[in-house]
C-alpha positions, 0 to 999 in steps of 0.5 A: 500500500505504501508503495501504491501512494508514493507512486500516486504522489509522484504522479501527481508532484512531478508530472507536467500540468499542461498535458491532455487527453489523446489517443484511446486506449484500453487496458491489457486484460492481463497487465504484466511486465518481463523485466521488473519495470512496468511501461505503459506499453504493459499495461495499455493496447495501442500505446504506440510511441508512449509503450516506453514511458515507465510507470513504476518498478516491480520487485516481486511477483506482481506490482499493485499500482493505484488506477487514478494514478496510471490514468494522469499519468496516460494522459500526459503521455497522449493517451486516453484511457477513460477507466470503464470499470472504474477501477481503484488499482491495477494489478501488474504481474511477472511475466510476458505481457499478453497479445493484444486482444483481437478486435473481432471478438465478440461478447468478451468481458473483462473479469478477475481471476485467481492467480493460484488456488487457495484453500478455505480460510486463506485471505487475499492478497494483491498477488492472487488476483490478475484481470483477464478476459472471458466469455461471461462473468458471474452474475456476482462477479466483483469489478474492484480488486478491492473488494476482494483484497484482504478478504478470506476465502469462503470455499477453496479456490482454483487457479484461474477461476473468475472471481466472485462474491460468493468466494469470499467473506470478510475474516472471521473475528469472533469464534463460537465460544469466545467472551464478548463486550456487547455494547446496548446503544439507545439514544444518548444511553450505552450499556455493556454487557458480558456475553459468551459467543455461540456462533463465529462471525464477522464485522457487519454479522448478526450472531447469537450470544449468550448472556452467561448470568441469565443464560438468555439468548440475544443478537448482535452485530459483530463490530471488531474482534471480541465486540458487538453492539445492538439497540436502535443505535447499533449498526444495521441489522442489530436487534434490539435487545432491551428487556433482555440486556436489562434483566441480566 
């Protein structure tokens, strides 16, 4: 991430301002460099006489590089890229860039898929992601790395398989067991409460709990490891446990 800004920056600080939008251009289904220096011929189909102009450096298998970024940076190199997918980051990866795509293809999409397989449980990184093109996307196929990176996977995952909702969740921060601080929210009131966990969950989940004095049974909605919140003010989804928390 911290590279990914740095080069955001110098974008944007070292960059002439007078520049303008020329050629279209699109995007490479499957970024990627051979030789540890990313151009903007790696990325972009068509770049001509700009193919050289170098865009950032890759030192392991595979470069993130923020969208907005790339796309001022194509513009002040006469190229004209508009983002259609409105991408937040471009992943470049190690190895021979991919032929041009034909132009005579019809009804092919641009959709993420896994670098590698991955099991149950493992989380996602920058690396294990790469675009490329395909026949169909999921119906819930996701459009931004983003909403996949730092994710767990849900089931395990197959080495070239497209991306989509379904494969991931948000990583598990309360297990079944666990003692939990579940904070009551109404109005300017807040009451919290000791309360042992029954099922996993993630932040943003409804999970039951047990109260471990009166050994009734409440909902809450995961807000970090080892806390939950519920009550009208609670994050949505939360249910509204008063007369419950109250007669603890």
């Amino acid at each position: 991430m911290r590279s990914l800004i740095i080069f955001a920056l110098a974008v944007s600080l070292m960059l002439p301002v007078g520049a303008h939008a020329g050629a279209l251009v699109a995007l490479r289904a499957d970024p990627a460099d051979s030789d540890g220096v990313v151009t903007l011929g790696d990325l972009f189909e068509g770049a001509a006489a700009a193919s050289s102009v170098r865009v950032a450096g890759r030192s392991g298998s595979s470069v993130v590089l923020d969208a907005a970024a790339v796309q001022v940076l194509a513009r002040r190199n006469g190229l004209d890229w508009s983002n259609p997918d409105r991408l937040r980051r471009i992943i470049v990866r190690a190895g021979e860039p991919a032929p041009a795509a034909s132009t005579g293809r019809r009804g092919e999409v641009q959709a993420l898929a896994y670098t590698r397989s991955l099991a149950a449980g493992e989380e996602i990184q920058p690396a294990d992601l790469v675009w490329t093109r395909a026949a169909a996307a999921p119906a819930d196929a996701l459009r931004d790395a983003d909403a996949a990176i730092g994710m767990i996977a849900r089931r395990p995952l197959r080495e070239g398989a497209l991306v989509s909702a379904r494969d991931v969740g948000a990583p598990v921060v309360i297990q079944a067991g666990d003692l939990v601080a579940v904070t009551y929210q109404n109005g300017g009131v807040s009451l919290t409460l000791q309360v042992k966990a029954l099922g996993a969950g993630a932040v943003g989940e409804l999970i039951s709990l047990q109260n471990l004095s009166s050994r009734k049974l409440i909902q809450a909605v995961v807000t970090g490891p080892g806390q939950a919140a519920a009550g009208p003010d609670a994050p949505a989804g939360a249910t509204r446990v008063a007369s419950r928390i109250a007669r603890r």
